[in-house]
C-alpha positions in Angstrom: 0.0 0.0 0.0 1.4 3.6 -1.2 -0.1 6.7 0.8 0.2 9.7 -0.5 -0.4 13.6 1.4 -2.8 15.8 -0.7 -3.1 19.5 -0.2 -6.3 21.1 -2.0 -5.3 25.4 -2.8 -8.8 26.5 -3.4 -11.0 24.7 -1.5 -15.2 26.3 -3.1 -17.4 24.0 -5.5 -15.1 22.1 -7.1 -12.8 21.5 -4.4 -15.9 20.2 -2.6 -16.3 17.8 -5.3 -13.3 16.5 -5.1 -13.3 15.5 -1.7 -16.6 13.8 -2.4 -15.3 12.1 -4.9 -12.0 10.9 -3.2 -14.2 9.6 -0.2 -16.6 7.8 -2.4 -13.4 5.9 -4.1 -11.2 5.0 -1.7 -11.8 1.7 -1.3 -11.4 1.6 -4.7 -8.0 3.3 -4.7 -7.2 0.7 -2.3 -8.2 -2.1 -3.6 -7.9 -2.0 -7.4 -4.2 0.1 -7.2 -3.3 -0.5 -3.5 -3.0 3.7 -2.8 -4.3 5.5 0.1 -4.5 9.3 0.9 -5.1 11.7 3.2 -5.2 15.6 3.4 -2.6 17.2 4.9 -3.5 21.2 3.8 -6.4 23.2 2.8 -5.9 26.5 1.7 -8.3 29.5 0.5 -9.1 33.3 0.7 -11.7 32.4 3.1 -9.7 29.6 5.3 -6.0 31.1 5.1 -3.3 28.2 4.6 -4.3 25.7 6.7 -1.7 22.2 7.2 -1.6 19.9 9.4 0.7 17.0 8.7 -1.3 14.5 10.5 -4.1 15.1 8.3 -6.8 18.0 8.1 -10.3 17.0 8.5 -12.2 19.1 5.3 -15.6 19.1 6.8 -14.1 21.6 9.8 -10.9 22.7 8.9 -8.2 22.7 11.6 -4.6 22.4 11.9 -1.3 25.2 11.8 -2.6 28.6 9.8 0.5 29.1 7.5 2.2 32.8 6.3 2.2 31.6 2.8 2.1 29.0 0.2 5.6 28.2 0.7 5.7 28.0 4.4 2.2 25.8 3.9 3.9 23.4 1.8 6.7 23.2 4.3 4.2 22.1 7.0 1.7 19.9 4.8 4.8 18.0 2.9 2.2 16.8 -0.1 3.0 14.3 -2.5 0.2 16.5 -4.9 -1.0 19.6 -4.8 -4.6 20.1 -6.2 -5.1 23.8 -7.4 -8.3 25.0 -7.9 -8.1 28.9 -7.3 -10.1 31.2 -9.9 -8.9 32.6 -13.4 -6.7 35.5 -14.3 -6.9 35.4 -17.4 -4.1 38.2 -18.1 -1.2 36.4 -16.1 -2.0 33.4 -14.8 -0.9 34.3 -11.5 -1.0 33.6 -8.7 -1.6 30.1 -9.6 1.2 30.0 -12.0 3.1 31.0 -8.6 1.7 28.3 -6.8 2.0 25.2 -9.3 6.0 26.6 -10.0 6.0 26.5 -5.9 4.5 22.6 -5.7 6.9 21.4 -8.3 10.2 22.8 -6.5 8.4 21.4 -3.3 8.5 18.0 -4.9 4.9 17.4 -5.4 2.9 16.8 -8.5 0.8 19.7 -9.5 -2.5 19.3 -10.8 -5.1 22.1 -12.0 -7.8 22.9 -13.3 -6.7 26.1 -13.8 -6.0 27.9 -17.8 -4.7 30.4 -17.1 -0.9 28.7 -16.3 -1.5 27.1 -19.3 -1.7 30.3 -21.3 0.8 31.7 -19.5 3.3 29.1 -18.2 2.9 26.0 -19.6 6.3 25.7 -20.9 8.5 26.1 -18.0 5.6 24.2 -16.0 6.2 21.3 -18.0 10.0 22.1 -18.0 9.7 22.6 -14.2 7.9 19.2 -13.5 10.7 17.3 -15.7 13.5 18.9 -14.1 11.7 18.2 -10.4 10.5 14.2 -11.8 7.2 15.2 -11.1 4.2 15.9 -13.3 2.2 19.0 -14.4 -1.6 18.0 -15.1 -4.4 20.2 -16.3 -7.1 17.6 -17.7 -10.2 19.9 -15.8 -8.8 23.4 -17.9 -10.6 23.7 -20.8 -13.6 20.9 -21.1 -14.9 20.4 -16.9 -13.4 17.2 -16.8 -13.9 15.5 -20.3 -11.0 14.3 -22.0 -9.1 16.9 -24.1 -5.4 16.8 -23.1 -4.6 13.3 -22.0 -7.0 12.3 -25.1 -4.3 13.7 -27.7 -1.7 12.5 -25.5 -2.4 8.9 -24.5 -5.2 7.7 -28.2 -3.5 10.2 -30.8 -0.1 9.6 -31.2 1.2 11.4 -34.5 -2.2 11.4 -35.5 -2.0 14.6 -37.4 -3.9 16.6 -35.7 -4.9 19.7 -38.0 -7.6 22.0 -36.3 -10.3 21.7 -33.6 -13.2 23.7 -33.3 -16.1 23.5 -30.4 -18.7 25.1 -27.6 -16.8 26.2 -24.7 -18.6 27.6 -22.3 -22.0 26.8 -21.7 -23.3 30.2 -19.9 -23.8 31.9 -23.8 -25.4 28.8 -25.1 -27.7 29.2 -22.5 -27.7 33.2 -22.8 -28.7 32.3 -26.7 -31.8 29.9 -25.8 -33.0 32.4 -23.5 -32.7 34.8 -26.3 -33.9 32.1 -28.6 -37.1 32.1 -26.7 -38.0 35.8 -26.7 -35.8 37.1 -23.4 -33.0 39.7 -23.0 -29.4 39.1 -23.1 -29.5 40.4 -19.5 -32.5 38.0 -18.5 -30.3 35.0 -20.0 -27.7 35.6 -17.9 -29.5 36.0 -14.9 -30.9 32.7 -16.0 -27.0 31.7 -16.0 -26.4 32.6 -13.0 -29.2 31.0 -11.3 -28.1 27.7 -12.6 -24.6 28.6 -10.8 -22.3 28.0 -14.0 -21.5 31.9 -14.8 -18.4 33.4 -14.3 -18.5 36.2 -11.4 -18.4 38.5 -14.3 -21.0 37.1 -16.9 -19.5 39.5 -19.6 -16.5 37.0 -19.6 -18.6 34.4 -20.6 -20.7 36.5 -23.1 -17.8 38.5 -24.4 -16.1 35.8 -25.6 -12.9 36.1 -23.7 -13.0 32.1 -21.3 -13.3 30.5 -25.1 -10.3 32.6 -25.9 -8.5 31.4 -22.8 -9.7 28.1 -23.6 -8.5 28.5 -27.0 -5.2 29.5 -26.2 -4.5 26.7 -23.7 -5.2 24.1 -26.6 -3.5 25.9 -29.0 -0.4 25.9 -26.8 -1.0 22.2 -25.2 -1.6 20.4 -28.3 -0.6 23.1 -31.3 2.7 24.0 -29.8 2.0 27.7 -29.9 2.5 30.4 -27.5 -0.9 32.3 -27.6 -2.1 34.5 -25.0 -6.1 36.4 -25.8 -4.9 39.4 -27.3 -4.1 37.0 -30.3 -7.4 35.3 -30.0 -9.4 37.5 -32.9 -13.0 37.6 -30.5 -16.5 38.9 -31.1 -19.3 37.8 -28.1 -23.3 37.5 -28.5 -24.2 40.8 -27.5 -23.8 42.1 -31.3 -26.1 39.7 -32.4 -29.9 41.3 -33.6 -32.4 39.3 -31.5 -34.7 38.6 -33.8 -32.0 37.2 -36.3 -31.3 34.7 -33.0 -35.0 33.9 -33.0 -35.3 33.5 -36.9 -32.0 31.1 -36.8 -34.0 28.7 -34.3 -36.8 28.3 -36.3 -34.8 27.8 -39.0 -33.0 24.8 -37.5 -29.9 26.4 -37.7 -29.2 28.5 -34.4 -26.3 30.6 -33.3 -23.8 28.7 -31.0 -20.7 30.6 -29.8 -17.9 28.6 -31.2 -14.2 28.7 -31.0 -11.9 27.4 -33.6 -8.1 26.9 -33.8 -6.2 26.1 -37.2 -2.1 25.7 -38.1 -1.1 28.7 -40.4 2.1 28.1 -41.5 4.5 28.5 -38.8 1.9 29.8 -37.0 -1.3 29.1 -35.3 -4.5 31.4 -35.4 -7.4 31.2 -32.9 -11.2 32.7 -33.5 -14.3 33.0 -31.4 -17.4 34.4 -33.2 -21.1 33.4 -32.4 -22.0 31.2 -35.9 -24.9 29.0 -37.6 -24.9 25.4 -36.4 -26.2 23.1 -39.5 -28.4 20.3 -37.8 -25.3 17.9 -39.3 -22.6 19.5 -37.4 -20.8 18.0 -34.8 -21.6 21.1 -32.7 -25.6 20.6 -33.8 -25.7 18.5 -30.4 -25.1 21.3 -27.9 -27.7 23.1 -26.1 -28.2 24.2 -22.5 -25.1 23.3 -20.3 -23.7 20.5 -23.5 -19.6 20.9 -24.2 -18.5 19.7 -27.2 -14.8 19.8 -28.9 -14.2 18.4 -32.6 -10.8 17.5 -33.9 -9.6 17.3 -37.4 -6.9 14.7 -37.9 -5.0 13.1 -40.9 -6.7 9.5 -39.7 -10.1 10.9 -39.0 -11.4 11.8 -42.4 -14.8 13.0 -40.7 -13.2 14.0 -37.5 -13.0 12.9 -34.0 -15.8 14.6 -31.6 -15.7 14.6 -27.7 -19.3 16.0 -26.1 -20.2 16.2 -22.2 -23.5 16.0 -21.6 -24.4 18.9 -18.8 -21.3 18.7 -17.1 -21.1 20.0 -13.2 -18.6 20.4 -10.4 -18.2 16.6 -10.0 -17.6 16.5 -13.9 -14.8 18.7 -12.9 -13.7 17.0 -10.0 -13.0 13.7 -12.2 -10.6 15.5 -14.6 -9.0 16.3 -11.1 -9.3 12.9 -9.9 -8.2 11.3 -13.1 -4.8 13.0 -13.3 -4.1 12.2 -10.0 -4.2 8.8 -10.7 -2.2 9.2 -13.8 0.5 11.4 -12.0 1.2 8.4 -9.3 1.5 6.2 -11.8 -1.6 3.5 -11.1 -2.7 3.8 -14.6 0.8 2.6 -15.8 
C-alpha cells in the first residue's frame, strides 16, 4: 500500500467535489491500485493556509494557519497539490506562482486552472521534468472530459490539424434564452441562477473564457504560445435578437464557437457566435452541453468529444483522473 499527502489550494465548488469524490473511491483506490491518501493542507481566501501534517479534517478545517504558500507546503509536505483557485486570465498568477511552488516542493501539480497554461505551460512542464514530477491540467478547458490526455495517450502522431467546439456553456444558455423571446440580461441572470457563470458574466458572453480556452489548446496540443490578445474575439451581445430567434426556427441556431487552425509556422485562434447546420458536430449542444471536434489526418470525418451537462463533480473527475495518472496507477 502507497499513501500519498494531498493539499487542495482552493478549497469552493469544485474543491468540494473533489473530496466527495476521493471519499466515495477509496476503497477503490485501495483495492484496485493498493493507494491510500489523506489531506494534509487546505488552503483558500476564506480559510487562510491551513496544514496539518497528520491530516486535516475538510468538513471543519483545523490544523497550523500558515504565512504563505511556501511555508504551507513546508508544514503539509504533499506528494500533490490540487489547485483550484479562480482565473486570471491576463497572467496566470497567482496560480502560475503556486504550481512553480508545488513542483520545486516536490509534489505533482494538478489544476484545473488555464490560465498557467496560457501563461506558463512551458517552464511548467520544464519545471515538472526537471523536479521528476508531473504538471496535469485535464479539468482546464472541457470540466473534466477528456481533451489533453486524449491527444496525448489515443492520438499519437495522428495529425492533428484544427479543432473547433462550444466552450462555455453560460452563452449557449444566454442564446436559448434569447432564442425564446428574453433579453441578453435576463439569459444571464438565468445563467447565473443555474450557478455555471463566471463572477463576471460579460467573460462568458464577451467571448474572452473560449479565448483562454482557446489559447490553452492551441499551446498544449498546437505547440504555440498564444495569450487572448491573439485570439481575434467577437461575443453575442452584437447579435440582432430577432436574427437569434429567426436562426431557431430555421433549424440552424447561433452557437458561440471557437476554432483553432495551423497557419504556416503559426497558429491562429477565433471566437465568433456562428450558424450550427443540424449535421454538425456542434448541432448536439444546447443548455449546459460541451463539445470539442478534432480534425486529424486518420479521422477523415473527424473525432468529436461531447459532455453532456457537465457539473462540479464532472470537474472534480478530470482532477481525480490526473491524480491517478500522476502516481502512476494507470501505468
Amino acid at each position: 500500500m502507497t499513501a500519498y499527502d494531498l493539499c487542495f489550494l482552493g478549497f469552493g465548488t469544485v474543491g468540494k467535489a473533489l473530496a466527495g469524490l476521493l471519499a466515495s473511491r477509496r476503497t477503490e483506490l485501495r483495492e484496485r491500485y493498493d493507494v491510500e491518501y489523506r489531506i494534509t493542507g487546505v488552503a483558500s481566501r476564506r480559510l487562510g493556509w491551513i496544514a496539518r501534517a497528520s491530516g486535516v479534517d475538510l468538513s471543519a478545517p483545523a490544523g497550523r494557519l500558515c504565512h504563505d504558500v511556501n511555508d504551507w507546503l513546508d508544514r503539509a509536505r504533499p506528494h500533490v497539490v490540487f489547485e483550484m483557485i479562480p482565473l486570471d486570465p491576463h497572467t496566470g498568477q497567482p496560480a502560475l506562482d503556486y504550481l512553480r511552488a508545488a513542483l520545486e516542493h516536490g509534489a505533482h501539480a494538478i489544476s484545473a486552472n488555464k490560465g498557467p497554461l496560457v501563461h506558463g505551460y512551458r517552464e511548467l512542464s520544464r519545471l515538472a521534468d526537471a523536479c521528476g514530477k508531473r504538471y496535469l491540467f485535464e479539468s482546464a478547458v472541457m470540466d473534466g472530459a477528456p481533451v489533453f490526455s486524449l491527444a496525448r495517450h489515443c492520438l499519437p502522431l495522428a495529425g492533428l490539424r484544427a479543432a473547433r467546439g462550444v466552450f462555455t456553456s453560460t452563452a449557449t444558455v444566454v442564446l436559448e434564452a434569447v432564442e425564446e423571446g428574453l433579453s441578453i440580461d435576463e439569459g444571464i441572470a438565468r445563467a447565473q441562477q443555474l450557478g455555471i457563470a463566471e463572477a463576471d458574466p460579460g467573460y462568458d458572453v464577451d467571448g474572452w473564457d473560449t479565448a483562454v480556452k482557446l489559447c490553452a489548446v492551441a499551446n498544449v496540443l498546437f505547440g504555440a504560445a498564444l495569450v487572448p490578445a491573439d485570439v481575434r474575439r467577437e461575443g453575442i451581445r452584437s447579435l440582432d435578437a430577432a436574427h437569434v430567434r429567426a436562426a431557431r426556427r430555421d433549424g440552424r441556431p447561433y452557437r458561440l464557437i471557437g476554432r483553432i487552425a495551423p497557419d504556416g509556422d503559426t497558429v491562429t485562434a477565433r471566437v465568433a457566435p456562428e450558424r450550427v447546420e443540424p449535421g454538425d458536430p456542434l448541432g448536439v449542444v444546447h443548455g449546459t452541453t460541451l463539445v470539442m471536434h478534432y480534425q486529424a489526418d486518420v479521422f477523415p470525418g473527424g473525432l468529436t468529444v461531447v459532455s453532456h451537462d457537465p457539473d462540479p463533480t464532472t470537474t472534480a473527475y478530470g482532477l481525480f483522473a490526473d491524480f491517478v495518472s500522476a502516481i502512476g496507477a494507470l501505468a
